[in-house]
C-alpha positions in Angstrom: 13.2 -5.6 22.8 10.1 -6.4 21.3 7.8 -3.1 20.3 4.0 -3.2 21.8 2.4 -2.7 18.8 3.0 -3.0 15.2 1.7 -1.0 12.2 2.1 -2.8 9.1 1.7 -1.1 5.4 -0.2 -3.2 3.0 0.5 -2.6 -0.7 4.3 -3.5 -1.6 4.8 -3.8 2.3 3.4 -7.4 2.5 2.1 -8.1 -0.9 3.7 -7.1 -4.2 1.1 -5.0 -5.4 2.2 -1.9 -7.5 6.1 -1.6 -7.6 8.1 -1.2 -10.7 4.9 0.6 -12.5 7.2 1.6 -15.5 7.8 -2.4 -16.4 3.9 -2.8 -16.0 3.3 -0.1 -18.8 5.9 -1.7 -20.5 4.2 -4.8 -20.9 0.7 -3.4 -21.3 1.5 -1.1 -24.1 3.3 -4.1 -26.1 0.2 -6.2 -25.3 -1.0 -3.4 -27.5 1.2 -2.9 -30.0 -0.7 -3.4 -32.7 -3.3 -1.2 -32.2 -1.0 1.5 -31.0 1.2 1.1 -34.6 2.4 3.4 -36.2 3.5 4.6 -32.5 6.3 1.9 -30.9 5.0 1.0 -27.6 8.1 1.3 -25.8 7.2 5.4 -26.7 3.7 5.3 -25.2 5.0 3.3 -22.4 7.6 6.6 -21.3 4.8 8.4 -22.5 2.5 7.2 -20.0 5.2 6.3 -17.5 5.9 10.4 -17.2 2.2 10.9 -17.2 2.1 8.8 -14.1 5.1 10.5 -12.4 3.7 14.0 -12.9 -0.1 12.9 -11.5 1.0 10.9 -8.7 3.7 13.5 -7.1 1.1 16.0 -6.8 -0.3 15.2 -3.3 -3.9 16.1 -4.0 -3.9 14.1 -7.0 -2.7 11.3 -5.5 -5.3 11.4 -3.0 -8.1 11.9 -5.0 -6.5 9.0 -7.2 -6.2 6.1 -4.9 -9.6 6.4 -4.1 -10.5 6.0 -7.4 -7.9 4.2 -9.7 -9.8 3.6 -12.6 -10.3 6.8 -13.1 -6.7 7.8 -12.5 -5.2 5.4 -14.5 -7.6 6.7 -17.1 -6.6 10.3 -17.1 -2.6 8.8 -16.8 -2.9 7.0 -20.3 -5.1 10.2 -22.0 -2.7 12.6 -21.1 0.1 10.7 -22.4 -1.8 10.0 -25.8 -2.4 14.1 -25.6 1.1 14.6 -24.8 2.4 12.5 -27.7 -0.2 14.0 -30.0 1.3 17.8 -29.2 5.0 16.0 -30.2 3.3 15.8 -33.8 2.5 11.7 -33.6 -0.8 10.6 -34.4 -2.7 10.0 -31.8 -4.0 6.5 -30.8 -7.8 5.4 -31.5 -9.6 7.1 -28.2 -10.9 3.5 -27.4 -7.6 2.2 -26.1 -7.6 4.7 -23.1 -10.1 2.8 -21.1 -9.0 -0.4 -22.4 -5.7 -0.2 -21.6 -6.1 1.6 -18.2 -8.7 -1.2 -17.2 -5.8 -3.8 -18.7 -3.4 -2.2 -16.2 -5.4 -3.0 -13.2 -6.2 -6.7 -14.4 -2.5 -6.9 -15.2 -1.6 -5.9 -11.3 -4.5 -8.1 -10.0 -2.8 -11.0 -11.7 0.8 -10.6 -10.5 0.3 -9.9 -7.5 1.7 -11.8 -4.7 2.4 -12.4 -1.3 6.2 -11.7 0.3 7.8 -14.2 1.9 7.8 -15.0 5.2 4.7 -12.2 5.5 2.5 -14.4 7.0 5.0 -16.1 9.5 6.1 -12.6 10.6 2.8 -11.5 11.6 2.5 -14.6 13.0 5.4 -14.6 15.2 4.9 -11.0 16.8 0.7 -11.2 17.3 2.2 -15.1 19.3 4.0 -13.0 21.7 0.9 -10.9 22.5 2.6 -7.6 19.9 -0.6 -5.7 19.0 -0.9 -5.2 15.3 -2.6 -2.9 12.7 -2.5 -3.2 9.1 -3.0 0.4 8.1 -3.8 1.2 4.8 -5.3 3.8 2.0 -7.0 2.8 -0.8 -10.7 2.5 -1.1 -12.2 -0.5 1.1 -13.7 -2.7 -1.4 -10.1 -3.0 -3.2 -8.3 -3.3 -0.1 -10.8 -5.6 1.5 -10.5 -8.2 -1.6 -6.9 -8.2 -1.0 -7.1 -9.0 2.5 -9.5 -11.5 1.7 -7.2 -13.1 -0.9 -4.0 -12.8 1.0 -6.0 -14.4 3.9 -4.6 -11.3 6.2 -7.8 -10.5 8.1 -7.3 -13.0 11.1 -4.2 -11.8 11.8 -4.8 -8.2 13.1 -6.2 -7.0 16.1 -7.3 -3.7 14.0 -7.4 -3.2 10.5 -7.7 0.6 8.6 -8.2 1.3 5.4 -8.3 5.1 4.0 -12.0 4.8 2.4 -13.7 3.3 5.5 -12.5 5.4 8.2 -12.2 8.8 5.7 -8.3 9.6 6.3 -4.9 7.7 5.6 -1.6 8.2 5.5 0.4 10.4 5.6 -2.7 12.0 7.5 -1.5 12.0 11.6 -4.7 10.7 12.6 -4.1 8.2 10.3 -1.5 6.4 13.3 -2.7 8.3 16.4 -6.4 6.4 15.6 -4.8 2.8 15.0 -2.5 3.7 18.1 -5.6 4.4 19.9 -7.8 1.1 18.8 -4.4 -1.3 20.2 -4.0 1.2 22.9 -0.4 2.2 22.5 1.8 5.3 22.1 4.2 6.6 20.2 7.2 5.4 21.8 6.1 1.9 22.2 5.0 1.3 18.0 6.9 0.5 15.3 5.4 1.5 11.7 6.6 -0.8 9.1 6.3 0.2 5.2 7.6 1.1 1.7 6.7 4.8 1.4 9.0 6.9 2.6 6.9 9.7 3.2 3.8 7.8 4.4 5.9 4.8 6.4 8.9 7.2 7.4 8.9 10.5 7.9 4.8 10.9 9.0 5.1 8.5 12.1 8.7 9.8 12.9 7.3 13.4 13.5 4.9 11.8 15.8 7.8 9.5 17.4 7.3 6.3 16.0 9.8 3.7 15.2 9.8 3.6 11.3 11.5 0.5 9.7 11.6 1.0 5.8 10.8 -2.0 3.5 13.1 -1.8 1.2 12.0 -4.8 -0.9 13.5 -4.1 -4.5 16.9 -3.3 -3.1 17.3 0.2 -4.6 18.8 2.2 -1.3 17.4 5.7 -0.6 17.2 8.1 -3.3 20.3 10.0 -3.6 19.9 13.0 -1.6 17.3 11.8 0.3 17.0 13.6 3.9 15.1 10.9 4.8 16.3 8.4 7.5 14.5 5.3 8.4 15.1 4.0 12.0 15.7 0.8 10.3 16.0 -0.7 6.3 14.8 -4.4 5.4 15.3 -6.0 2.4 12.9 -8.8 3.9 10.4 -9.2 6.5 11.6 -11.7 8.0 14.5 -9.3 9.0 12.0 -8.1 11.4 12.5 -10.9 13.8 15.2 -11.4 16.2 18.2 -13.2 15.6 
C-alpha cells in the first residue's frame, strides 16, 4: 500500500552532495600539496578529516555549522593545522585555511549530482496523488540553489528548509510541521533519508515509517541499535514491484 505522504531528505538522499567527506579532503589537500610541503597531504588530509569528525559529532556544533559552512569548514582545516602544529610539524602558511575551506565547498558544488531515478520516483508517487515534502536543514539560500539546479521545486507540494522556517531535523517539529502543511499523520507518512539519526530514529519516535537510503552500500554501523523500517540501495527501490 501506498503511504499518504512522503518526506524526502535532500542532501545525499536525492543528490550526492557531501558523502565520502574524507576522499573530498583527500583530493583538496593534494590540490595543495605544494603549498602544504614539507607536510604530505595525505597527513593534513587525516588531519583535517579527524578535525571534521570531532566538530560535526558534537550536536550543537553541527547545528550552529550547517547554517554556516564556510565558517565551519574554516574552523575544521585551522584546528587540524593547530593540531598538527602541537605534533611538532610546521605549521602551514595561515592563508591556506580559507583557501582551502572555500576550495572544499567549490569542490562539492562541482561534483555534485543527481541519483538516479530521483526525479522519476518523485514523479511516480506525487502521479498517484502521494503528498510530498522535501525536508531539509541547511541555510535557504544554499538549499534553494540546489533545488533550483536539480530542478526539484515543481515536484513538492511543500518544501522545508532549516534556515527559513528556524528548526530542522532531528527537531520534532521539524516532521509534525511538514505533516501538518500535506495534512497527514504519523501513521500514514513515510520519511525517506541518509541520516540515521535525523531520517530514522527522530520520525520513528513520532511513528513514522523511516526507509534508510543506504546509497554507498556500507550496512549499518556495527552495533548500531538503530533499525530502519526499510534499507534502499536505490530510490527507485521505493516503487512497487
Amino acid at each position: 500500500m501506498l503511504p499518504r505522504a512522503i518526506l524526502f531528505d535532500m542532501d545525499d538522499t536525492l543528490i550526492s552532495a557531501y558523502a565520502q567527506p574524507e576522499k573530498a579532503w583527500q583530493e583538496i589537500t593534494r590540490e595543495f600539496a605544494d603549498a602544504l610541503h614539507p607536510l604530505p597531504h595525505d597527513v593534513v588530509a587525516d588531519a583535517i578529516t579527524v578535525a571534521a569528525d570531532a566538530f560535526w559529532s558534537d550536536e550543537e556544533r553541527h547545528r550552529q555549522g550547517r547554517l554556516q559552512l564556510t565558517d565551519a569548514r574554516s574552523g575544521i582545516v585551522a584546528e587540524a593545522f593547530a593540531a598538527l602544529a602541537s605534533a611538532g610539524h610546521r605549521p602551514p602558511p595561515a592563508d591556506l585555511t580559507q583557501r582551502m575551506a572555500h576550495r572544499y565547498g567549490t569542490y562539492r558544488e562541482e561534483k555534485m549530482y543527481l541519483f538516479d531515478g530521483a526525479h522519476d520516483v518523485v514523479d511516480w508517487f506525487r502521479d498517484r496523488g502521494v503528498r510530498l515534502a522535501l525536508v531539509t536543514n541547511g541555510t535557504g539560500e544554499a538549499q534553494r540553489a540546489k533545488i533550483e539546479r536539480f530542478d526539484l521545486g515543481h515536484r513538492f507540494h511543500h518544501i522545508q528548509i532549516e534556515g527559513e522556517h528556524g528548526f530542522g531535523k532531528p527537531d520534532e517539529r521539524a516532521y509534525r510541521h511538514a505533516m501538518s502543511v500535506l495534512g497527514v499523520g504519523p501513521h500514514e507518512t513515510w520519511m525517506v533519508g541518509d541520516n540515521l539519526e535525523w531520517e530514522v530514529v527522530a520520525p520513528q519516535r513520532i511513528g513514522i515509517h523511516a526507509i534508510w537510503h543506504d546509497a554507498l552500500g556500507r550496512g549499518l554501523p556495527a552495533g548500531s541499535p538503530v533499525k530502519p523500517d526499510r534499507i534502499i540501495r536505490s530510490l527507485t527501490e521505493l516503487l512497487p514491484g
